[in-house]
C-alpha positions in Angstrom: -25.7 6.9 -9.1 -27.5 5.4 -6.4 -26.9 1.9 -5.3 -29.4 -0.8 -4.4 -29.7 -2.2 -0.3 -28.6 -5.7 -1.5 -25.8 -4.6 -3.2 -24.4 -2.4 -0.8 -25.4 -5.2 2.1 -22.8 -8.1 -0.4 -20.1 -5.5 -0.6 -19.8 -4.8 3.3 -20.3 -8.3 3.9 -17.1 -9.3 1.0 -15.5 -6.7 3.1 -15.8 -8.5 6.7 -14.6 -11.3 4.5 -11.9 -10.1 3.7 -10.9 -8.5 6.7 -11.6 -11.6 8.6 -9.0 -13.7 6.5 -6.4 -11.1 6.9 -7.1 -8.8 3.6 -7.1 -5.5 4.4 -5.7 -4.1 0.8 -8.8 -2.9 -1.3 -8.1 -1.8 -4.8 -10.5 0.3 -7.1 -10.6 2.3 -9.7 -12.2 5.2 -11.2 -14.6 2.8 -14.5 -15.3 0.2 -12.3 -19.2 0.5 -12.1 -20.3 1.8 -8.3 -17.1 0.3 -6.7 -15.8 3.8 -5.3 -18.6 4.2 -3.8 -19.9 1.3 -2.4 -16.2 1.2 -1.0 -16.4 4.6 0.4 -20.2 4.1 1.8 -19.3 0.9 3.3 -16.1 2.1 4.7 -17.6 4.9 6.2 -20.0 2.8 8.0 -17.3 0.5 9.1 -15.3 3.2 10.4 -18.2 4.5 12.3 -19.7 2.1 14.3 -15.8 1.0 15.0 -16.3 -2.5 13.6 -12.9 -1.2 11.8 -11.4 0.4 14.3 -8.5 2.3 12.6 -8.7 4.4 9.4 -4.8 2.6 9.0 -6.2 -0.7 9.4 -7.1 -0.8 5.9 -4.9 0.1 2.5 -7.7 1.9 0.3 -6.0 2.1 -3.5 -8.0 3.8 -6.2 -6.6 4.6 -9.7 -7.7 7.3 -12.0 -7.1 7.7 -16.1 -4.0 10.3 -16.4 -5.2 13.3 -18.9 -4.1 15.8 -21.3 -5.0 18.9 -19.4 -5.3 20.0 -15.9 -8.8 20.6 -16.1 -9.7 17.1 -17.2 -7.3 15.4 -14.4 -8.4 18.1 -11.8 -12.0 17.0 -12.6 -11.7 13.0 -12.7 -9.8 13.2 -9.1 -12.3 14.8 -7.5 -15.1 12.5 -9.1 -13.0 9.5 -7.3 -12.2 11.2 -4.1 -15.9 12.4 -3.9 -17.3 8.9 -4.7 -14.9 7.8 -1.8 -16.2 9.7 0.5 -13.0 10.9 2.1 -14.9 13.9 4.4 -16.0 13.8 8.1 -16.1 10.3 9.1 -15.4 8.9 5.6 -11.8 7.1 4.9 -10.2 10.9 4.8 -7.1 10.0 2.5 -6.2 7.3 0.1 -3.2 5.2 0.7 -2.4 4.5 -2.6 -3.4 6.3 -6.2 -2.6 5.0 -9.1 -2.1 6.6 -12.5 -4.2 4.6 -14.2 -3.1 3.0 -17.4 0.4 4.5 -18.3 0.7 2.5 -22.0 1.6 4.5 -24.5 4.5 7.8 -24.3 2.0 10.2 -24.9 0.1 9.1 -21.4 3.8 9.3 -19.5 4.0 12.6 -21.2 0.8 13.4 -19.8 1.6 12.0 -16.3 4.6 13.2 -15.3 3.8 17.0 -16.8 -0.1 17.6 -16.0 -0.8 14.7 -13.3 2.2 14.2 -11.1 2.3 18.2 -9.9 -1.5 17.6 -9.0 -1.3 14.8 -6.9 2.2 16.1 -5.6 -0.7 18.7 -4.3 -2.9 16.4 -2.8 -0.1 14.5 -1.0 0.9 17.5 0.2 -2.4 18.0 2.0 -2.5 14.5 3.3 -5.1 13.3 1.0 -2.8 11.0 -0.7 -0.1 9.1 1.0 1.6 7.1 -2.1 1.5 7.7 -6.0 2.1 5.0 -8.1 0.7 3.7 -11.5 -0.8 0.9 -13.4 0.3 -0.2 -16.9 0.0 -2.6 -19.7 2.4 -0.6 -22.0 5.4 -2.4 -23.6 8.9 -2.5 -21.4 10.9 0.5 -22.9 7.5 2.6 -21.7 7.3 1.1 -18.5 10.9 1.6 -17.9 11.0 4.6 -18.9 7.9 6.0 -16.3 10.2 4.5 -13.4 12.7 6.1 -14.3 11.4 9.3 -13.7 11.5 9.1 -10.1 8.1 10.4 -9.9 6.3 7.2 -8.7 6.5 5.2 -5.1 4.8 1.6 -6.6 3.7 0.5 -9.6 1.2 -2.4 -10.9 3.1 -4.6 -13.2 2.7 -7.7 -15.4 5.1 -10.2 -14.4 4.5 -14.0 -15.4 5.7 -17.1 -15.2 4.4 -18.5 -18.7 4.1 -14.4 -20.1 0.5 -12.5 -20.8 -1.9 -11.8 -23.3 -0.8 -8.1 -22.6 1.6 -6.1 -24.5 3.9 -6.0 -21.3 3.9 -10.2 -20.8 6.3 -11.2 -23.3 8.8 -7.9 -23.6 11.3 -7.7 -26.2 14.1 -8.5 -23.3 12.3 -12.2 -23.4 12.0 -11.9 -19.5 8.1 -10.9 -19.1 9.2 -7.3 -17.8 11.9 -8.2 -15.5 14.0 -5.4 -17.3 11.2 -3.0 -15.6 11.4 -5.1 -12.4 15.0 -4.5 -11.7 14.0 -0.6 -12.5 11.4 -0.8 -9.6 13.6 -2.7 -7.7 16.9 0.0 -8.0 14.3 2.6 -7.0 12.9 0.3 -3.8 9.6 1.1 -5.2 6.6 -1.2 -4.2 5.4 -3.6 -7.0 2.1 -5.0 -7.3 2.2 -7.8 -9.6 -1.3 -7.6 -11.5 -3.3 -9.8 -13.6 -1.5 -12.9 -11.8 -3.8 -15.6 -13.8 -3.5 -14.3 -17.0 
């Protein structure tokens, strides 16, 4: 994919935005158009001509689909890191990757056996500093993926009036605060997503 001059000039220009109200948390993920790599080109840039002048001036969060083999895991990583553009001058690691869309048992199943021991890899390397996950599951599923241990943050569904999501209105009645006090006994870092839903 190739991405036009306008669109490349709007997204560094959101960026200085951004940066110049205080935001310096971008979140991506792996389905969402170009956005890896306008991020990544624009970063790059950024990074280069010092207008940001430290890689850990910025959070950079990405997620990517957890899969039923290596292979398929292995191969949708690399697509993201790649689109990132994490070599040379580029962002070099990612500050936060997300599983991306833990919902079902079958997907923890998936993550924790195939995914985790991959991006325990990559962390190892330095590539990835924090591993965390994104879900719309229902409570018993989210809880159970915290409890695992395996994950530093996760991106949650917690509302004041409840969701349109399977997770907004758990079976606790408390709009996933059973799987906030999970996070919480863990000190992991919650991200509460969806916030106008």
């Amino acid at each position: 994919k190739d991405v036009s001059e306008s669109s490349m000039r709007n997204m560094t220009e959101t960026i200085r935005a951004a940066l110049k109200s205080g935001i310096n948390h971008f979140e991506t993920a792996q389905g969402y158009g170009c956005s890896e790599l306008m991020y990544g080109r624009a970063f790059k840039m950024m990074l280069n001509s010092s207008e940001i002048e430290k890689r850990n001036d910025i959070i950079i969060q990405t997620k990517v689909k957890p899969c039923a083999t290596e292979k398929e895991f292995r191969k949708l990583l690399d697509k993201s890191l790649s689109a990132l553009d994490l070599e040379g001058n580029g962002i070099k690691y990612i500050d936060l990757m997300s599983l991306h869309g833990i919902n079902k048992p079958n997907q923890l199943e998936w993550a924790v056996k195939i995914c985790i021991p991959v991006l325990k890899e990559y962390q190892k390397k330095g590539i990835v500093k924090w591993i965390g996950f994104s879900t719309h599951a229902m409570t018993p599923v989210i809880c159970d993926a915290i409890k695992t241990n395996h994950f530093d943050y996760i991106n949650l569904h917690y509302h004041f009036i409840g969701s349109y999501t399977a997770s907004g209105s758990s079976e606790d009645g408390n709009d996933n605060l059973s799987a906030l006090r999970e996070a919480r006994k863990r000190d992991m870092g919650v991200f509460i997503i969806s916030a106008q839903d």
